[in-house]
C-alpha positions as CSV (number, residue, x, y, z in Angstrom):
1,X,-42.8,63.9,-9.6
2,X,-39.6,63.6,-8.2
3,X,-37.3,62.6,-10.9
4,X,-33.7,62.2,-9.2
5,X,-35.2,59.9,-6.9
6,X,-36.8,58.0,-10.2
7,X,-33.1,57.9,-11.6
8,X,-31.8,56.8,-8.4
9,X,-34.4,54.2,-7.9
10,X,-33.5,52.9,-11.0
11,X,-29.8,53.0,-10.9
12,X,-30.6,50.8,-7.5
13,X,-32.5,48.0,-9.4
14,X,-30.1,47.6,-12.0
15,X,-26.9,47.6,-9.8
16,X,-28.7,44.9,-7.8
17,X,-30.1,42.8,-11.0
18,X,-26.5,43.6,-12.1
19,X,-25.2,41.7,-8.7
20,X,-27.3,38.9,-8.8
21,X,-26.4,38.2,-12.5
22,X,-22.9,38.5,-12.4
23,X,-22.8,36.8,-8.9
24,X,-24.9,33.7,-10.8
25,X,-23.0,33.7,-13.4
26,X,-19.5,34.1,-12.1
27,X,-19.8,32.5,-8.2
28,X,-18.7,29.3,-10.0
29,X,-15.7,30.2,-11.6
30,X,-14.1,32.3,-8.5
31,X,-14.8,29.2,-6.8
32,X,-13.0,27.1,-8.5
33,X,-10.0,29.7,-9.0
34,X,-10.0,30.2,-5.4
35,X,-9.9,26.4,-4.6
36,X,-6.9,25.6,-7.6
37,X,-4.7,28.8,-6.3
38,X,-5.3,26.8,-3.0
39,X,-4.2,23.9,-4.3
40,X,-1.5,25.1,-6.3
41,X,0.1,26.7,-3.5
42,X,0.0,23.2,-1.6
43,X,2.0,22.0,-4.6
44,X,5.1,24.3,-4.2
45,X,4.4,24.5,0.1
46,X,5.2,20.5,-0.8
47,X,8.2,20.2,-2.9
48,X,10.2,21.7,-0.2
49,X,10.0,19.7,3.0
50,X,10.6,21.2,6.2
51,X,11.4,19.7,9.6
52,X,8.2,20.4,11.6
53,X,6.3,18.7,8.3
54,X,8.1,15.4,9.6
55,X,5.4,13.6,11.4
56,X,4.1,10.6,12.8
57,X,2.1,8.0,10.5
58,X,0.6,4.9,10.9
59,X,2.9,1.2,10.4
60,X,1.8,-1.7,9.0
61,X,1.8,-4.6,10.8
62,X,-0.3,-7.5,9.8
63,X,0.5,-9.9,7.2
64,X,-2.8,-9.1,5.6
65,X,-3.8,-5.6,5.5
66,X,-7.2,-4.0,4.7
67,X,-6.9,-0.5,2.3
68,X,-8.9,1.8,0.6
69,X,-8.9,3.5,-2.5
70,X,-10.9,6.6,-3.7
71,X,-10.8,6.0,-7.6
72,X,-12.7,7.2,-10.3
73,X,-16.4,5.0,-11.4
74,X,-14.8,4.3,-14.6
75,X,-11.3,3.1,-13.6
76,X,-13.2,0.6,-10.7
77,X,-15.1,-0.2,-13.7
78,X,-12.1,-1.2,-15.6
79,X,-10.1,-2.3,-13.2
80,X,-12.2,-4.2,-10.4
81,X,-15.7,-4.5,-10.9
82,X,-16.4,-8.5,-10.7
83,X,-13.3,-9.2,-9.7
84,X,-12.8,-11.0,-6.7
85,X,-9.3,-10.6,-7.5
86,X,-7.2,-8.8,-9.3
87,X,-3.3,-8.7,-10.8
88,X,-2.1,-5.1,-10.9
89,X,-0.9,-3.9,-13.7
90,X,0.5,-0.8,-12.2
91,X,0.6,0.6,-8.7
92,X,-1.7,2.0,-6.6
93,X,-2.1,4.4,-4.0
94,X,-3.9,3.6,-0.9
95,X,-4.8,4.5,2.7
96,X,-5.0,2.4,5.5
97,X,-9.1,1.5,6.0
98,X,-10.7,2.9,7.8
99,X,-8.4,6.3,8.6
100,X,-10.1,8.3,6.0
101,X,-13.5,6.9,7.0
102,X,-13.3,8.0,10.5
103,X,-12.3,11.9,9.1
104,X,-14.9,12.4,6.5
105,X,-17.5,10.4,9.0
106,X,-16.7,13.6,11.3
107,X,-16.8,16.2,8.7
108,X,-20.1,14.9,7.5
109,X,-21.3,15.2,11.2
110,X,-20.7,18.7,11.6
111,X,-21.0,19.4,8.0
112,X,-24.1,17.8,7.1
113,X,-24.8,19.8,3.9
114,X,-21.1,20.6,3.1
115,X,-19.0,19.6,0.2
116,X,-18.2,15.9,0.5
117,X,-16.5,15.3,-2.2
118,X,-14.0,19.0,-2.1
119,X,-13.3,17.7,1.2
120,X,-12.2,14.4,0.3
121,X,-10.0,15.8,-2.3
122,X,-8.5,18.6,-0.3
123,X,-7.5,15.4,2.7
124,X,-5.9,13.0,0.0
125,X,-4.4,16.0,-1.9
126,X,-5.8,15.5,-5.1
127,X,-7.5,18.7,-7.4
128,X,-10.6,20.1,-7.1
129,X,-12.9,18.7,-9.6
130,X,-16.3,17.5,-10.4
131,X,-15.6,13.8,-10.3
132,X,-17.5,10.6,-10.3
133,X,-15.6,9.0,-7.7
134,X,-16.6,5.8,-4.7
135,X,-14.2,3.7,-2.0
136,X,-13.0,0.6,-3.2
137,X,-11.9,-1.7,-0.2
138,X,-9.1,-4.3,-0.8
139,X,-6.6,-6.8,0.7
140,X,-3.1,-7.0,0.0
141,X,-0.5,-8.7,1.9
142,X,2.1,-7.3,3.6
143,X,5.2,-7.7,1.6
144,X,3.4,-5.7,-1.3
145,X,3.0,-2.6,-0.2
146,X,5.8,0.1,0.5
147,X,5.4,4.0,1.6
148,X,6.0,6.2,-1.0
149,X,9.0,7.9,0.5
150,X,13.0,8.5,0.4
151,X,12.6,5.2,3.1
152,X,9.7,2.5,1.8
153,X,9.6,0.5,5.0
154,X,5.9,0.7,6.1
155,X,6.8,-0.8,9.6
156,X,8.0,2.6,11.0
157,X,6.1,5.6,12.3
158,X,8.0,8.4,10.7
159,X,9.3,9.2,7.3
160,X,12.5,11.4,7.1
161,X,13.7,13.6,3.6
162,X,16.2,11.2,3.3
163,X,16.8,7.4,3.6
164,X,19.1,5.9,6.2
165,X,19.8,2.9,4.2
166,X,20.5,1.3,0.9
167,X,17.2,1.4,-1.0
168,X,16.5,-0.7,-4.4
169,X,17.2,0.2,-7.8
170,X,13.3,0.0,-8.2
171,X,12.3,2.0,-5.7
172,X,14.8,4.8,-6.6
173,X,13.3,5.1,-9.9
174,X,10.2,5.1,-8.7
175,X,10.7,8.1,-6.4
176,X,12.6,9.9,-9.1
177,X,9.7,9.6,-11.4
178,X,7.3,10.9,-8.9
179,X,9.5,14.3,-8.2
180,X,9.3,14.5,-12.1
181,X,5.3,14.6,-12.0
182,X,4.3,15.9,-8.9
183,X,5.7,19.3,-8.9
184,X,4.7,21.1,-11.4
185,X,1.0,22.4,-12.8
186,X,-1.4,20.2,-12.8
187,X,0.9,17.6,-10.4
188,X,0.0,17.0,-6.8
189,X,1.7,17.8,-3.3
190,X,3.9,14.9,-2.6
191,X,4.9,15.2,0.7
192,X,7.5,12.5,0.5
193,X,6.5,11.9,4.3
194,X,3.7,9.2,4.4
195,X,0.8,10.7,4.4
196,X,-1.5,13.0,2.1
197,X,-1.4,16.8,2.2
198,X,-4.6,18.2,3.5
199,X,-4.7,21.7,1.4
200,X,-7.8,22.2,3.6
201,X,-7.2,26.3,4.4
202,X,-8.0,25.1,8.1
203,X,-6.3,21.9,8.4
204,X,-3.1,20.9,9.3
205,X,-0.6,19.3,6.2
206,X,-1.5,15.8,7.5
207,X,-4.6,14.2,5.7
208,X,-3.8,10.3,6.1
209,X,-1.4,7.6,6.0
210,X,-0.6,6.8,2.3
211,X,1.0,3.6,0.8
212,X,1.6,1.7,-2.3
213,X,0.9,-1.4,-3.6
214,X,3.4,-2.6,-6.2
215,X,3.0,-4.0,-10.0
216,X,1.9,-7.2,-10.1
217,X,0.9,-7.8,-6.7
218,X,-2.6,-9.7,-6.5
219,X,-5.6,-8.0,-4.4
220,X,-8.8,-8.9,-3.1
221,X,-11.5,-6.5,-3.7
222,X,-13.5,-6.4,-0.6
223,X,-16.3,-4.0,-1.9
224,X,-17.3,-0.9,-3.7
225,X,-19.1,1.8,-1.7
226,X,-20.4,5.6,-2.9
227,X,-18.4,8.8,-1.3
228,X,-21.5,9.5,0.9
229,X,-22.4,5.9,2.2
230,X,-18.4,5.3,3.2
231,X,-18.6,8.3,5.0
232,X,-21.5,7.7,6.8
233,X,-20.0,4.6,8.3
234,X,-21.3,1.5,9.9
C-alpha cells in the first residue's frame, strides 16, 4: 500500500469538497460585493461631472407624453393599482417609453438567460438588489414634467453643469436636495445631465433619458407590465 499517495489522495478530496462548499456558500456574497463596489464607484465617478459626460438626450415635444416607471410591486400597489388616474403626491422619476424597452428587449436577445433585473438596475442607476419590481406606463402632459438638471427645460437635447438662465425657487431647492441624497452611501449616481448612469462595467455612462413629473400633477396609468414581459416587447 502506498500510503503518500493515500494522504495525497485525500488531501485532493477535501481541498475540492473544501472548493465547492466555500464556493456555494460564499459565490453569493462576493457577488453582491463585487456588484455594490461597482456601484459605489459610479456614485463618486457621478458627483463630479466632466465635459465628455455632457451628452445628447432625448426632448419632449408633445403636449401629451407617454413614460415609464420601474417601481417597486408594493409602491404600484399603493400608489396606482385601480387608478385610472392618479394625483401625485410627490414626484416621480421617469423615462421616456419605450427607450428602456428597446435596451433591455436587446439585452434579453442576446442574453436570454442573463440577469434581467441587475441589468435593469445597473441602466437606470439604481442598487443592486433582490427586488419585486414591474413597468408601470403613464401619461402626463407636457407642462408637468421637467429634467432633473442645473436647466429643467425638457425641450433641449443637452444638459450642461450649469444653467444659462434664471431657474425657480422650486426647482433650486429641488436640485439642492437631490446633491444632499445622492452622493453619499447608499445614494445614487446623479448625473445631473439627463439621463441615468449605466454602471454596467461594459457600458457607456448613458442608460436613458430621465425626467420628472412634479407634485400634484395628475397622470393616467396606462398599464402595469412584469420586468420580463416589458422586455420582451410587442
Amino acid at each position: 500500500m502506498n500510503l503518500s499517495k493515500i494522504i495525497r489522495d485525500y488531501n485532493s478530496f477535501f481541498i475540492k469538497v473544501g472548493l465547492v462548499v466555500f464556493g456555494t456558500v460564499f459565490a453569493p456574497w462576493l457577488w453582491a460585493v463585487n456588484h455594490y463596489l461597482t456601484y459605489s464607484n459610479a456614485i463618486m465617478d457621478a458627483a463630479v461631472i466632466e465635459y465628455e459626460e455632457i451628452l445628447g438626450v432625448r426632448p419632449v415635444l408633445s403636449l401629451e407624453q407617454e413614460v415609464v416607471v420601474w417601481m417597486r410591486l408594493k409602491k404600484y400597489q399603493k400608489l396606482f393599482a385601480n387608478k385610472p388616474q392618479v394625483v401625485l403626491s410627490d414626484y416621480l422619476w421617469v423615462t421616456l417609453n419605450p427607450e428602456v424597452q428597446n435596451k433591455c428587449r436587446r439585452y434579453l436577445k442576446h442574453n436570454p438567460d442573463g440577469n434581467l433585473m441587475l441589468r435593469l438596475q445597473q441602466m437606470l442607476g439604481l442598487p443592486p438588489m433582490e427586488e419585486n419590481r414591474v413597468f408601470v406606463v403613464l401619461k402626463v402632459r407636457h407642462n408637468d414634467l421637467f429634467r432633473p438638471c442645473a436647466d429643467p427645460d425638457i425641450t433641449t437635447t443637452q444638459c450642461g453643469a450649469v444653467s444659462q438662465r434664471g431657474i425657480d425657487e422650486e426647482h433650486a431647492l429641488f436640485f439642492t436636495q437631490q446633491v444632499e441624497i445622492a452622493y453619499q452611501q447608499n445614494g445614487y449616481p446623479w448625473t445631473r445631465l439627463g439621463y441615468t448612469y449605466d454602471w454596467h462595467p461594459n457600458a457607456g455612462d448613458y442608460g436613458a433619458s430621465e425626467y420628472v413629473i412634479k407634485k400634484g400633477a395628475t397622470v393616467k396609468t396606462v398599464e402595469r407590465v412584469p420586468s420580463d414581459l416589458y422586455c420582451m416587447g410587442n
